[in-house]
C-alpha positions in Angstrom: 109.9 225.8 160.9 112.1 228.4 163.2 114.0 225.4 164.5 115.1 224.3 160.9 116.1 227.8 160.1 118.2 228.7 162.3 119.9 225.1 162.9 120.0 225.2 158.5 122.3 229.0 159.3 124.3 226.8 161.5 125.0 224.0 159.7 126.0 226.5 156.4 128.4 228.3 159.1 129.8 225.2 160.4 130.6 224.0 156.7 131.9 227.4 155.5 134.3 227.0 158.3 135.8 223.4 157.6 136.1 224.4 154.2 138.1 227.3 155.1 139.6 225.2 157.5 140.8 222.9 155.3 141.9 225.2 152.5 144.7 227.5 154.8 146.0 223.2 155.4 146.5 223.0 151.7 147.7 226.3 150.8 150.0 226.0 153.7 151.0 222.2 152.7 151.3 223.4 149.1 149.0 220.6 148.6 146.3 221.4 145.6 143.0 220.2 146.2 141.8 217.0 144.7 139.9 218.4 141.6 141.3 215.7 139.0 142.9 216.7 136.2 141.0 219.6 133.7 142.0 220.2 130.0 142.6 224.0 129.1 142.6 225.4 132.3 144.3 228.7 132.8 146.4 229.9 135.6 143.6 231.9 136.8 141.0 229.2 136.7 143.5 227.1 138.4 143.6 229.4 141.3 139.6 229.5 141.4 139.3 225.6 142.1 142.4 226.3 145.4 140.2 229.5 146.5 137.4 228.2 148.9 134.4 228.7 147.5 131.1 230.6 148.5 128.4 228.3 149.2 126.1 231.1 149.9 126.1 232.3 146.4 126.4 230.4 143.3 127.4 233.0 140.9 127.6 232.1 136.9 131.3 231.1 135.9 132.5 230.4 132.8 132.9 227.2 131.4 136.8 227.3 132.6 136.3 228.1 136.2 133.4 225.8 136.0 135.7 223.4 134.9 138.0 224.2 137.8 135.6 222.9 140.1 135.4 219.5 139.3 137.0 217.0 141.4 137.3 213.9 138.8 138.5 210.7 139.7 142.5 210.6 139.0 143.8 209.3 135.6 141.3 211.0 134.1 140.8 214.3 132.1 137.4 216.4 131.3 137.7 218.4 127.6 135.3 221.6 126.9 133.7 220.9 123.5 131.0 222.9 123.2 130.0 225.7 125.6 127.5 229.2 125.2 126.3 230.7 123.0 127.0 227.9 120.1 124.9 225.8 122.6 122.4 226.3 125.2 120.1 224.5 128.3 121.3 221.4 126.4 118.9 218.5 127.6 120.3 215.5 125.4 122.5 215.3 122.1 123.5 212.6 119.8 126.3 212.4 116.6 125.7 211.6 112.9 128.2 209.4 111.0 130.2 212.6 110.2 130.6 213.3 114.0 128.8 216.1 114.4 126.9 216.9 117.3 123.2 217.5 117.3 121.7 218.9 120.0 118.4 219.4 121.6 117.9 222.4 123.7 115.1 222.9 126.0 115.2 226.8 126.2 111.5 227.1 127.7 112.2 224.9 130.9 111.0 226.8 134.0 111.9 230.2 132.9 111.5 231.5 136.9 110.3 229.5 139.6 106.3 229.8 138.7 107.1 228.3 135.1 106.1 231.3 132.9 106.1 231.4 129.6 107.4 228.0 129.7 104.9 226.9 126.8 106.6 229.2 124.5 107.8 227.8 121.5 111.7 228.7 121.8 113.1 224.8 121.8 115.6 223.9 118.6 117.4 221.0 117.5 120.8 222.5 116.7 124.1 220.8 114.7 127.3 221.9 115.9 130.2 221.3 113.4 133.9 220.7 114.6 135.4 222.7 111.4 139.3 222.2 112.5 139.4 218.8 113.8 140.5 219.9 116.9 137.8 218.1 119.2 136.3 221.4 119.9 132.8 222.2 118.1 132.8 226.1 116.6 129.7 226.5 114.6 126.4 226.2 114.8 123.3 225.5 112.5 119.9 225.3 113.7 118.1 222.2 112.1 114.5 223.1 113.9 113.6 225.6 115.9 109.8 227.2 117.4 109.6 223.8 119.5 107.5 223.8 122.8 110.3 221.7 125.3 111.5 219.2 122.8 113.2 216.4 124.9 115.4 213.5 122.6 116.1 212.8 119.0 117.2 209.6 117.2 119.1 209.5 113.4 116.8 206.5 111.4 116.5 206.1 107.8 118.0 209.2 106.4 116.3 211.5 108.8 115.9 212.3 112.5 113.1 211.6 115.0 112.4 214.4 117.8 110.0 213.9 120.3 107.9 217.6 121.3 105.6 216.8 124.0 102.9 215.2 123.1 104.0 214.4 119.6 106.9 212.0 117.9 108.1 213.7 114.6 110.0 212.0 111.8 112.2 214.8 109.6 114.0 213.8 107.0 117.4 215.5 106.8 118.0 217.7 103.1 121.3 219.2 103.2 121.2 220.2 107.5 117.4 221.3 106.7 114.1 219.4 107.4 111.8 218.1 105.1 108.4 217.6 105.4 107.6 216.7 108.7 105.6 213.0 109.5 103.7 212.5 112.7 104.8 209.0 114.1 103.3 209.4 116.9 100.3 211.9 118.3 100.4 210.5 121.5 103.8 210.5 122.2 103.5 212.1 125.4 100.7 212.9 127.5 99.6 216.4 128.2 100.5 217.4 131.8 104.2 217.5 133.9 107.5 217.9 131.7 109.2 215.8 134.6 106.4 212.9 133.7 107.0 212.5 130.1 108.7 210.1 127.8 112.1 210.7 126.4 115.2 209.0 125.4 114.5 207.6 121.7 117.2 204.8 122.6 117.8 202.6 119.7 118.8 199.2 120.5 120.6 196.4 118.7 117.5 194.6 118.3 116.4 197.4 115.9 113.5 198.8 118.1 113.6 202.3 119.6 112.6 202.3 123.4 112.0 204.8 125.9 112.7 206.3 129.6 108.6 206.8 131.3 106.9 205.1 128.2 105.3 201.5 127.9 105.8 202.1 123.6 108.6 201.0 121.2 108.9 202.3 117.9 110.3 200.9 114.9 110.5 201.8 111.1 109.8 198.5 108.6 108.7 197.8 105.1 107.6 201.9 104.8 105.8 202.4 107.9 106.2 203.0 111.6 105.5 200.2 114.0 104.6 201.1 117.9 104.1 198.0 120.0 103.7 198.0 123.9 106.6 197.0 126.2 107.4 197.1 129.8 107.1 200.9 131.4 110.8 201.8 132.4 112.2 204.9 134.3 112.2 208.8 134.4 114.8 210.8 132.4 117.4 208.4 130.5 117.8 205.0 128.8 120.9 203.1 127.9 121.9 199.3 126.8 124.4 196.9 126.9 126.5 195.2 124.9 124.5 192.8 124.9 121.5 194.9 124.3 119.8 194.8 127.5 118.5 197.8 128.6 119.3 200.3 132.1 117.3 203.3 133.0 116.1 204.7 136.8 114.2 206.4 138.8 115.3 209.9 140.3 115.8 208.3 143.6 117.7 205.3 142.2 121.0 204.3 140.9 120.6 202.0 138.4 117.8 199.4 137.3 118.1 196.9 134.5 116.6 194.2 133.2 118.0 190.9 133.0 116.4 189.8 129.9 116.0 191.4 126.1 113.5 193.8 125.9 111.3 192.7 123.7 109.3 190.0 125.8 107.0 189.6 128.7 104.8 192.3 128.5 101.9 190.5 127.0 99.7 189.5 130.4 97.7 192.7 131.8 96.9 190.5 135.2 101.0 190.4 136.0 101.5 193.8 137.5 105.5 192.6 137.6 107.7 190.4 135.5 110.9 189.3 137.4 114.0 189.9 135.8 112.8 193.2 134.1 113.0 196.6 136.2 115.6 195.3 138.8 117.9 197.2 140.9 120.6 196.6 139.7 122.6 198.7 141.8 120.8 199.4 145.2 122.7 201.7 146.6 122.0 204.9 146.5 124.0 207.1 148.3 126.0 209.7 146.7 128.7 212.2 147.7 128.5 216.0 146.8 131.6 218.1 146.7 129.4 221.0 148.4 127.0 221.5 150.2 123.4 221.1 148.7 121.1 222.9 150.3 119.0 223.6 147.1 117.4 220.6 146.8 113.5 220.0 146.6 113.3 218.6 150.2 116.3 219.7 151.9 114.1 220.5 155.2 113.1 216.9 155.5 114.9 214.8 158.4 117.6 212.5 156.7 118.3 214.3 153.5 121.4 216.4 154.1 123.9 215.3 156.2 125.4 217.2 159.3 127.4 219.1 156.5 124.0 219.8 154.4 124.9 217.7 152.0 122.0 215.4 150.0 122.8 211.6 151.2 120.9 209.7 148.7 119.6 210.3 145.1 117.0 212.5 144.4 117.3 213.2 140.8 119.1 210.4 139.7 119.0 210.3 135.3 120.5 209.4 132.1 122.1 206.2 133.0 124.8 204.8 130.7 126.3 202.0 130.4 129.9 203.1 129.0 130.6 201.0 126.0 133.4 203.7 124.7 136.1 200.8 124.6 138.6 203.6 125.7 138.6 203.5 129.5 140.3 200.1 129.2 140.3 199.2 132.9 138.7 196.1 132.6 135.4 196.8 133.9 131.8 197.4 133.2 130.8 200.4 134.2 127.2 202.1 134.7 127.4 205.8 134.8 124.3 208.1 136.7 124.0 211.7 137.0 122.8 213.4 139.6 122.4 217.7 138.6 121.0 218.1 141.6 124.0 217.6 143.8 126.6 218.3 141.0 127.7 215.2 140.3 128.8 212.1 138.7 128.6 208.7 140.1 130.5 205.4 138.9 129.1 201.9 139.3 130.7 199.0 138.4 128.7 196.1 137.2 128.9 192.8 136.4 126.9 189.6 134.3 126.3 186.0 135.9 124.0 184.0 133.7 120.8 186.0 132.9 121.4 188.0 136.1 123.4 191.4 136.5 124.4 192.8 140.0 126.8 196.1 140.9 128.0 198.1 143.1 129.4 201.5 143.4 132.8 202.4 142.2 134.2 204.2 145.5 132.9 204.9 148.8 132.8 208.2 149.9 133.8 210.2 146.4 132.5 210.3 143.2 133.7 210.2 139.5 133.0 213.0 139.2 131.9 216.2 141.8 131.9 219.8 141.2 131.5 222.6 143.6 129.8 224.5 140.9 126.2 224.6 141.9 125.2 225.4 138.5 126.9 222.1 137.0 123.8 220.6 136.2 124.8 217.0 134.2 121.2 216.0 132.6 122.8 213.2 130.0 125.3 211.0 129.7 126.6 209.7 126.4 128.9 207.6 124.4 130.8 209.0 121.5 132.3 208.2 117.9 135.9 208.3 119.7 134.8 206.5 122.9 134.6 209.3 125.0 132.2 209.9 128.1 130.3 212.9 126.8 128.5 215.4 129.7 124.9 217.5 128.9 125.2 220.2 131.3 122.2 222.4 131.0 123.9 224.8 133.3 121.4 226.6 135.4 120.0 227.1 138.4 116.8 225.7 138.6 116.1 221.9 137.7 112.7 221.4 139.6 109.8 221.6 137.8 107.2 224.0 138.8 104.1 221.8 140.0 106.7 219.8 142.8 108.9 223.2 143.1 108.1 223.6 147.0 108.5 227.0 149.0 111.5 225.7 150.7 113.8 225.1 147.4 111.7 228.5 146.3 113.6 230.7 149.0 116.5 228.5 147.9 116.4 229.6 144.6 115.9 233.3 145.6 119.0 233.3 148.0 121.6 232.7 145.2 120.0 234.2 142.6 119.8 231.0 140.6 116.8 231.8 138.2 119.1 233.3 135.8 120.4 233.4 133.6 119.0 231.2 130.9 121.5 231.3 128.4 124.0 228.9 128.9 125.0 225.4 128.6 128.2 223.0 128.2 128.9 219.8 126.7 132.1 218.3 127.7 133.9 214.8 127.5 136.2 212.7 129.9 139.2 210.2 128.8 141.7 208.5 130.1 144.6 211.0 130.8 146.6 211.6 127.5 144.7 209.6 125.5 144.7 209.8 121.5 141.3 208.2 120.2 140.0 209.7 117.6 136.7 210.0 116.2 135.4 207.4 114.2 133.9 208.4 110.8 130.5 206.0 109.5 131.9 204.8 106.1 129.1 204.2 102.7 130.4 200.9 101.7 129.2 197.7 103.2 132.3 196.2 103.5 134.2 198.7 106.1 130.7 199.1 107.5 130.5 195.3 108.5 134.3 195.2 109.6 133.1 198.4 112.2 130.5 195.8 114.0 133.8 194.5 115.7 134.8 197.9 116.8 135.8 198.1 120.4 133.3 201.5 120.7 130.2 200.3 121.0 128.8 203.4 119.9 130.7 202.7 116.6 128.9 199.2 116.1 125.7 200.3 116.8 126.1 203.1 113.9 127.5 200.5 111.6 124.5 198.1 112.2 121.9 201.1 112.1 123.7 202.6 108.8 123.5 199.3 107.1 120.0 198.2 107.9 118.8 201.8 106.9 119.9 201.9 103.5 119.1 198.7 103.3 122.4 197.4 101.9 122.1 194.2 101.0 125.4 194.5 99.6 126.7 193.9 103.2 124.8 190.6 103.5 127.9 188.3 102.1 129.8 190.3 104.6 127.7 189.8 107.1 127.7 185.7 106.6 131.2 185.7 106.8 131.5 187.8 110.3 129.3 184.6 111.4 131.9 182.7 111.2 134.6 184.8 113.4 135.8 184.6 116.7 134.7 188.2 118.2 131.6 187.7 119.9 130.1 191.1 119.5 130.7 191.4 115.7 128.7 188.3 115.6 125.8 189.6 117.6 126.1 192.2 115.7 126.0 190.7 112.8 123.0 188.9 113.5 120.7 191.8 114.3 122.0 193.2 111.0 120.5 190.2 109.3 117.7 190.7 111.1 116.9 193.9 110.2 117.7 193.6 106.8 115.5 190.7 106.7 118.3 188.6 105.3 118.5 185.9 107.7 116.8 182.7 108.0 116.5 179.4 109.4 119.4 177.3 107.9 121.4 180.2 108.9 120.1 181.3 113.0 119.7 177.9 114.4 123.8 176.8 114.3 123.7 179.6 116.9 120.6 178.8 119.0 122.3 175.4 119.7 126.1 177.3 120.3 128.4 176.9 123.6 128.7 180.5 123.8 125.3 181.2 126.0 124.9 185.0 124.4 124.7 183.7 121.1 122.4 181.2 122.1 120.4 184.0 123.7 120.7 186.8 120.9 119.8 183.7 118.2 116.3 183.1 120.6 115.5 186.3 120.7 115.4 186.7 116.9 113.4 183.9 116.1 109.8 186.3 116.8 111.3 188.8 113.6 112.2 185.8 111.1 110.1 182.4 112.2 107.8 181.3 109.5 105.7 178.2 108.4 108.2 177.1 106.8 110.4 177.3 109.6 108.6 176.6 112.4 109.3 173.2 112.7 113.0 173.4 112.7 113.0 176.1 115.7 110.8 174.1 117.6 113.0 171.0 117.3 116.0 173.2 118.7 114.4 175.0 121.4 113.0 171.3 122.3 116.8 170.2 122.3 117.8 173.2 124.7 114.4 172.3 127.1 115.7 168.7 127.2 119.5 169.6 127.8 118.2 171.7 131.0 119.9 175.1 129.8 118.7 177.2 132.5 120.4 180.2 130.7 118.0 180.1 127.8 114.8 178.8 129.6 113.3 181.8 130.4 113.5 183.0 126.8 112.1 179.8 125.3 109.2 180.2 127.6 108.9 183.8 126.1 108.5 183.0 122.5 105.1 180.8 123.1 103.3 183.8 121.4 105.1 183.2 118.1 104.9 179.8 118.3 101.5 179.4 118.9 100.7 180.8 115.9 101.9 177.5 113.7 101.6 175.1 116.4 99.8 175.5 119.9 100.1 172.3 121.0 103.9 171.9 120.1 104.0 175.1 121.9 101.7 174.5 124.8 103.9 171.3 125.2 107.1 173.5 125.4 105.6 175.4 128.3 104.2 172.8 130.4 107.9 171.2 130.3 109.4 174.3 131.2 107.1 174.8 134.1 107.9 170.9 135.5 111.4 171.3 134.9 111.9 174.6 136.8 108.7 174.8 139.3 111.4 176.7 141.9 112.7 179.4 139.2 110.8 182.3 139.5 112.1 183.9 135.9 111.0 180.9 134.0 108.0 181.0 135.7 107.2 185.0 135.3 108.2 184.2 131.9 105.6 181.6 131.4 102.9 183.2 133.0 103.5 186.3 131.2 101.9 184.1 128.1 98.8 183.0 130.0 96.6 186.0 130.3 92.9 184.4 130.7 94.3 180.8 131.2 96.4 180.9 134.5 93.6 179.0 136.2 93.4 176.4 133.8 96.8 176.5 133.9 97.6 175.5 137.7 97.1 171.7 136.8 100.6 171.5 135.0 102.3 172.1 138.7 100.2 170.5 141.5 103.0 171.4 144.4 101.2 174.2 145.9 104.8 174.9 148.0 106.3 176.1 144.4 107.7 179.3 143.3 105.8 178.5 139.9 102.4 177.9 142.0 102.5 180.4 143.9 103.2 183.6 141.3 100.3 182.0 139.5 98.1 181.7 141.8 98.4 185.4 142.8 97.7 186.2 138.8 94.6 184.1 139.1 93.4 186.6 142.1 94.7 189.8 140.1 92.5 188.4 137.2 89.6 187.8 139.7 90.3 191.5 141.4 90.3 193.3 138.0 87.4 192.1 137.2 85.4 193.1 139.8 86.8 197.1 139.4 84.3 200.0 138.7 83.8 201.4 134.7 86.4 203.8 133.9 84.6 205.2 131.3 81.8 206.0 133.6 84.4 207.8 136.3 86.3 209.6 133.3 82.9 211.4 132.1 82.3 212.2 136.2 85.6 213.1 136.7 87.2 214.5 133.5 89.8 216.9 134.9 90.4 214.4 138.1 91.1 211.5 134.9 93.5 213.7 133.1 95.4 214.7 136.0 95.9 211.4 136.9 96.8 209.7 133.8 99.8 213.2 133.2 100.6 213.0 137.1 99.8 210.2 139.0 100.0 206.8 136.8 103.4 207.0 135.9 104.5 205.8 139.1 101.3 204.6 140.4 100.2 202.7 137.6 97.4 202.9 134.9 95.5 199.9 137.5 95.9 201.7 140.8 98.1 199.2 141.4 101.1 200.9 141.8 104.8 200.4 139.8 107.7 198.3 141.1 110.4 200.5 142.4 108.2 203.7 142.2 105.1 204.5 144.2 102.5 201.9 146.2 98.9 201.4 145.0 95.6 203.5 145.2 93.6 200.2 144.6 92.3 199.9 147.7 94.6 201.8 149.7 93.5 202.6 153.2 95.3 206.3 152.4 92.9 206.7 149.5 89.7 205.5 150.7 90.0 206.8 154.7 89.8 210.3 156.0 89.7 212.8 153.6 91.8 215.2 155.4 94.6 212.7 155.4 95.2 212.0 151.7 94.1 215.8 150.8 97.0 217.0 153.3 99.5 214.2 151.5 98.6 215.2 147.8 98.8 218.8 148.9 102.2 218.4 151.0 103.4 215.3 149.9 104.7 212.1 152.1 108.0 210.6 153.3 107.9 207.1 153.6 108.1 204.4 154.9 103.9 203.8 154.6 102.0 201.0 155.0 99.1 199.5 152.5 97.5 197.3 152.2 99.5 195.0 155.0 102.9 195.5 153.1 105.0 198.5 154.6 106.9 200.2 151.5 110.2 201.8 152.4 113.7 202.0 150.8 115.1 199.9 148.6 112.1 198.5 147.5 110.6 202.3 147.0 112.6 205.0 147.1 112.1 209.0 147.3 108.8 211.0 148.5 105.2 211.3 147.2 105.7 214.9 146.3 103.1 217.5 146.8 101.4 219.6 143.9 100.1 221.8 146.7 102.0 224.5 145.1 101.3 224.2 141.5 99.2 227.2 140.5 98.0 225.4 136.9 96.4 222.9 139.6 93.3 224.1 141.5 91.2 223.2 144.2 88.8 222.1 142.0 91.4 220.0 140.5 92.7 218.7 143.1 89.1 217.9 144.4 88.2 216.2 141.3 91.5 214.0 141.3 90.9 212.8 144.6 87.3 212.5 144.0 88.5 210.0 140.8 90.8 208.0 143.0 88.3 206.9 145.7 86.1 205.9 143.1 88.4 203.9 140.6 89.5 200.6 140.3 87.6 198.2 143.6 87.7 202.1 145.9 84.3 203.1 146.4 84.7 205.8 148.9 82.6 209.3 148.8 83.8 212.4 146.5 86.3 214.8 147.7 84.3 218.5 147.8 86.1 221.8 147.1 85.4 223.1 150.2 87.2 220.3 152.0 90.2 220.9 149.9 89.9 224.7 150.7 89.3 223.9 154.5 92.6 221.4 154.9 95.0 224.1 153.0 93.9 226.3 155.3 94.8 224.3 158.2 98.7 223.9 156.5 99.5 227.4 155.3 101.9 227.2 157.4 103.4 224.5 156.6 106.2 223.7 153.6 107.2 220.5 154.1 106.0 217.0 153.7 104.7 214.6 156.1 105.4 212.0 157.6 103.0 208.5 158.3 103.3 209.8 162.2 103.0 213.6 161.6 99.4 212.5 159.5 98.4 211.2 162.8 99.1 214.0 165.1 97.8 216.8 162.3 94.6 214.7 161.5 93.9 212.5 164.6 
């Protein structure tokens, strides 16, 4: 650990001196440096962003010299519009129809690097109005306040949902006050790690609310609250699409997707993945800081920080949005991802062939946005009423979470002083250089409301739809058959889900669309047959999804094959019959066969007869559900290892499963499995030293070596989380090698006790070989 030191001292020195360097060139050149283009920026604050800054200190600047330090990408301008004290440790915001910003502030997040008082209830969900129409906000009004580390809020039928670990409130909104409260949701969260909790209250066109780290939708209809299962997605952030398709990730990776509509293919326990949902969209994931990062959770570990010590890839990659602002007008699709732990911004630009969606990143070696600021901390990215790119920064210094805050970032922290203070926070937006959009008031009347679902803001159509399906104006619904019959694509769609949530819309007037040319409709019309199919209309859908099977539309196969739960219900054979052809026609397509095996929990072995070419894609992803079925089976009773391991259970289910999975099995994109991993069930010493210190991959289990892309970032260590004891920790472990098919001996308190004594020296995590020399 003397080695890293003193090389980390040299590294700072050798980038202190090409930044100084490189300044004297541009003062002497006359040349400014390349910090984009600020809104009301002062001479002085100017002169900050040319002065080279001290990357040994990260003192507090205002929001102007802040601003100064952004290097944006040229043609483009970043506006203050909100700043402290009318808004602080911002964590996510949203607008009403007025245009008004509502905030949520997180106030209690790690209040000093052990976490105290962090439980306190100091949280609020704020309105911030804009008085004088001049795009800045100037006055505050707190809606809720006493809230223990509130994390997102949605507007839905006349009110406002919050989500305040682990509950899911409703208040409905009287005048800018709450009403009485309803409880959606006890279990909205579970107990445990802020960083391994749902958030995001994304509400999509198809009239479901979804979640970042959650396997739950929500949904308000006919007077009560729905929550349904769906596929587990991502950490911190949630987006969609035009299309509404939805985008999240991981905090080690850019941008994942799924190819499909979210409301399918989740129904089969046995299929641990379903292709074309929680793909990688963009697999790159490098990223270029404007500083030097030394502050970041595992800065020590080989490969991190470049020669200049600044972080190479994502480590806290969030709040992924698809911009849908219609203002950037550059002819591209483009997936934004923040990164607060380097101080930056990154563009990726995306694009749609068929079902699938692939991207890359928008530059090589800058980003859209990079601020020398260390304390630029962008936590959310959102859309706005006039098609802006709105910023959450919760400006502060400290962004880890206690129970993975290792010593390293500790004495990191402690350096620059960056524990406090705690009292700030910015919002700010980006546009296009000089231009004049303007926000976009919701209308009342169902007329100017339906015209809005052809907007060119997404943001703006999505309000519109919501607004109208809320106060259930079926005053629109004459409307909303004529915007049928247009040419823009969107206000169609649009238009559509409108129907649907209004329940207005039925089979004479869907199935024109299921059979269009344009494949989106066809695929927006499929996907709303589960909400409005009936036994009076079953027959009808049947006959034109048997038309679009017999035409071979590849596009729409996959879907087809996802709607045999609905089906089923008024005609299993008819629908049994629809799969079997499906599974003939494409035997080498591994979304229509994911798709169709996703409806076969308990059958896939009965199932294998359809496709008798054991060479297929089709045969082979079944057959490996048939074993997964076989193997689950065999696993030892939870219930019996939660009563012998209660705290080890708890831990687990707040800690571990989110990226390992509920079934040990691990999660695509996040973490390898415990199920039978040699890690879990072999020395002791081993997998205490990992959970206590963590592990860099790439690691082997199982026979399949996981590394980047297909996993990305560390196992980190909760050796240093003092709410976590030995006894925990023994219990945890103890828990693991007994669950699922493990049946290894219990992990002892004394063993834990032993190993940590045997690392006290060490801070940083291992690697597979460093395992082997520590614990031969």
């Amino acid at each position: 650990m003397f080695v890293k030191v003193n090389r980390f001292k040299y590294y700072l020195l050798y980038a202190l001196l090409i930044a100084a360097c490189l300044t004297i060139i541009q003062c002497v050149s006359h040349k400014p440096l390349k910090t984009g283009v600020v809104s009301n920026v002062n001479q002085n604050s100017v002169k900050a962003a040319i002065d080279t800054p001290d990357f040994s200190r990260s003192d507090v600047l205002t929001p102007k010299q802040s601003m100064a330090r952004m290097q944006l990408e040229p043609g483009y301008e970043v506006k203050l519009v909100a700043a402290e004290p009318l808004i602080v440790a911002p964590v996510a915001i949203n607008f009403d129809n007025s245009g008004r910003l509502w905030a949520v502030e997180m106030t209690g997040y790690m209040p000093d690097t052990a976490g105290n008082g962090e439980d306190a209830p100091t949280g609020k969900i704020v309105i911030l109005n804009d008085d004088n129409g001049d795009g800045v906000y100037d006055r505050r009004t707190v809606f809720v306040d006493s809230l223990r580390l509130p994390r997102a809020l949605c507007f839905i039928n006349g009110g406002v949902l919050v989500a305040e670990p682990p509950r899911l409130w409703f208040y409905p909104i009287e005048g800018d006050k709450p009403g009485k409260r309803t409880l959606v949701d006890p279990k909205y969260t579970e107990d445990g790690n802020v960083e391994h909790q749902p958030n995001g209250l994304l509400r999509a066109m198809d009239n479901w609310i979804y979640n970042a780290k959650s396997s739950k939708r929500y949904r308000f209809k006919d007077g009560k609250w729905l929550i349904e299962r769906t596929h587990f997605r991502g950490q911190w952030g949630i987006s969609q699409d035009d299309y509404g398709r939805l985008y999240y990730n991981d905090n080690s990776s850019n941008v994942i997707g799924d190819y499909f509509l979210p409301g399918f293919g989740y129904g089969n326990a046995d299929q641990q993945n379903v292709t074309g949902y929680a793909e990688r969209v963009v697999a790159d994931n490098r990223v270029y800081p404007a500083r030097p990062t030394p502050g970041v959770n595992r800065g020590y570990t080989k490969g991190t920080l470049d020669e200049q010590l600044r972080l190479r890839n994502f480590t806290a990659a969030c709040a992924p949005l698809v911009y849908r602002g219609g203002v950037f007008n550059d002819g591209t699709i483009s997936a934004f991802v923040a990164e607060p732990s380097a101080n930056l911004i990154k563009r990726n630009l995306i694009g749609y062939s068929g079902n699938i969606t692939r991207g890359r990143q928008a530059y090589i070696g800058r980003e859209f946005l990079a601020s020398t600021d260390e304390r630029f901390r962008p936590v959310n990215l959102n859309d706005g009423p006039d098609g802006a790119l709105y910023i959450t920064d919760m400006y502060r210094g400290i962004i880890q979470h206690k129970t993975y805050l290792t010593e390293y970032l500790k004495n990191e922290i402690i350096k620059r002083r960056l524990s406090q203070p705690l009292n700030c926070g910015r919002i700010y937006k980006v546009i296009p250089k000089g231009n004049s959009a303007k926000f976009v008031a919701i209308p009342a009347e169902p007329e100017k409301l339906v015209d809005l679902l052809g907007h060119t803001n997404g943001w703006v159509r999505d309000r519109a739809q919501q607004t109208i399906t809320d106060k259930k104006l079926l005053a629109a619904v004459p409307y909303l058959q004529q915007a049928l019959a247009g040419s823009n694509q969107l206000k169609t769609i649009h238009a559509l889900w409108t129907l649907e949530g209004l329940n207005a819309l039925n089979a004479e007037r869907l199935i024109p669309y299921i059979s269009s040319t344009d494949a989106w409709l066809r695929v927006e019309a499929i996907s709303i047959v589960p909400s409005v199919v009936n036994k009076a209309s079953y027959k009808s859908y049947l006959s034109a999804l048997q038309r679009l099977v017999q035409n071979r539309d590849e596009v729409t196969a996959p879907y087809i094959a996802y709607l045999y739960p609905v089906l089923s219900r008024y005609d299993k054979p008819g629908a049994d019959k629809l799969l079997q052809q499906l599974a003939t026609l494409y035997p080498q397509n591994k979304y229509v066969a994911d798709a169709i095996i996703s409806n076969l929990s308990g059958r896939e072995a009965q199932f294998t007869s359809v496709v008798k070419d054991t060479a297929t894609v089709f045969f082979k992803r079944l057959s490996k559900i048939v074993n997964n079925r076989k193997s689950r089976l065999l696993n030892n009773d939870p219930l019996k290892l939660k009563k012998e391991f209660p705290r080890g259970a708890t831990i687990f289910s707040t800690t571990c499963q989110t990226c390992h999975g509920a079934d040990g099995n691990g999660i695509k994109g996040l973490a390898p499995p415990f199920n039978r991993s040699q890690w879990v069930t072999g020395d002791k010493r081993k997998l205490i030293g990992i959970v206590l210190n963590g592990l860099t991959g790439p690691v082997e289990v199982n026979d399949h070596l996981y590394k980047a892309p297909e996993i990305n970032g560390d196992m980190p260590g909760i050796g240093g989380a003092k709410e976590i004891s030995d006894a925990d920790i023994a219990q945890l472990l103890s828990f693991l090698r007994r669950s699922w098919q493990n049946k290894a001996s219990a992990v002892t308190v004394k063993e834990v006790i032993t190993v940590r004594s045997q690392l006290k020296e060490r801070n940083s995590a291992f690697t597979v070989e460093e395992l082997e020399k520590v614990f031969p």
